[in-house]
N, C-alpha and C positions, 0 to 999 in steps of 0.2 A: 708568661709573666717575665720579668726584671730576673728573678732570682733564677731561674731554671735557662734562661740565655745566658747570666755569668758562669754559672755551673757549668753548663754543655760546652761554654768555650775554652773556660778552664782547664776541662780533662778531655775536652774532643770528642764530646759525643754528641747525639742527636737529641735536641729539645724533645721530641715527645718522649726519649728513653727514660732522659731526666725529671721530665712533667709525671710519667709513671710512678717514679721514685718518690718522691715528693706526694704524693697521692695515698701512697703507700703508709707514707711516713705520720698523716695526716690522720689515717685509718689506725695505725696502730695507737699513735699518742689517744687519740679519741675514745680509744677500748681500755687503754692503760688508765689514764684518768678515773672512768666509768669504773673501773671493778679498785684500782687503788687508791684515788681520789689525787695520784702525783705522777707526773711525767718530768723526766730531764732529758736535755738533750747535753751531755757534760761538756763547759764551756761557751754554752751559747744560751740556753733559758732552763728554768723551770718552769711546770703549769702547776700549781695548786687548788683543792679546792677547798671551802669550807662551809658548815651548815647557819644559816642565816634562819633564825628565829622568826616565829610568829609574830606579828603584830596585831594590839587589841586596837577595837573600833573605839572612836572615842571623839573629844575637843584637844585641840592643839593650838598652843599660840607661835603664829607666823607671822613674823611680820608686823608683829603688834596687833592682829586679828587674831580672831580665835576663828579656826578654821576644822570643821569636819573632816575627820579619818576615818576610810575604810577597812575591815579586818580584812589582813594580806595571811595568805597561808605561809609557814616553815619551804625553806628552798635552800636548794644547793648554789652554789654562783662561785666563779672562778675569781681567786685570791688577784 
């Protein structure tokens, strides 16, 4: 990728060292998220997540129609 040839040219190393890293980094944020629901990378992002309610089945007006909804289960989804 883009970011792992600026990296490796940066500090001088081998793209796949830094494509590891980076892989790594991915893997961790992924597990940090899943057990805390927050990742930081300080100065550069946060990931958050939060829980997104059920939805009843029902009539909806859209559009100026009334349009049929399906029941959607409770989920988590990133902020």
């Amino acid at each position: 990728t883009g970011l792992a040839d600026a990296i490796a040219t940066q500090h001088e190393m081998k793209k796949s060292e830094v494509s590891k890293i980076l892989d790594t980094l991915a893997s961790v944020a992924t597990k940090e998220v899943k057990s805390a629901g927050k990742f930081t990378i300080p100065g550069l992002c946060m990931i958050k997540t939060r829980h997104k309610p059920a939805t009843k089945a029902g009539k909806r007006m859209a559009f100026g129609k009334e349009v049929l909804v399906k029941a959607k289960p409770a989920k988590t989804v990133v902020k």
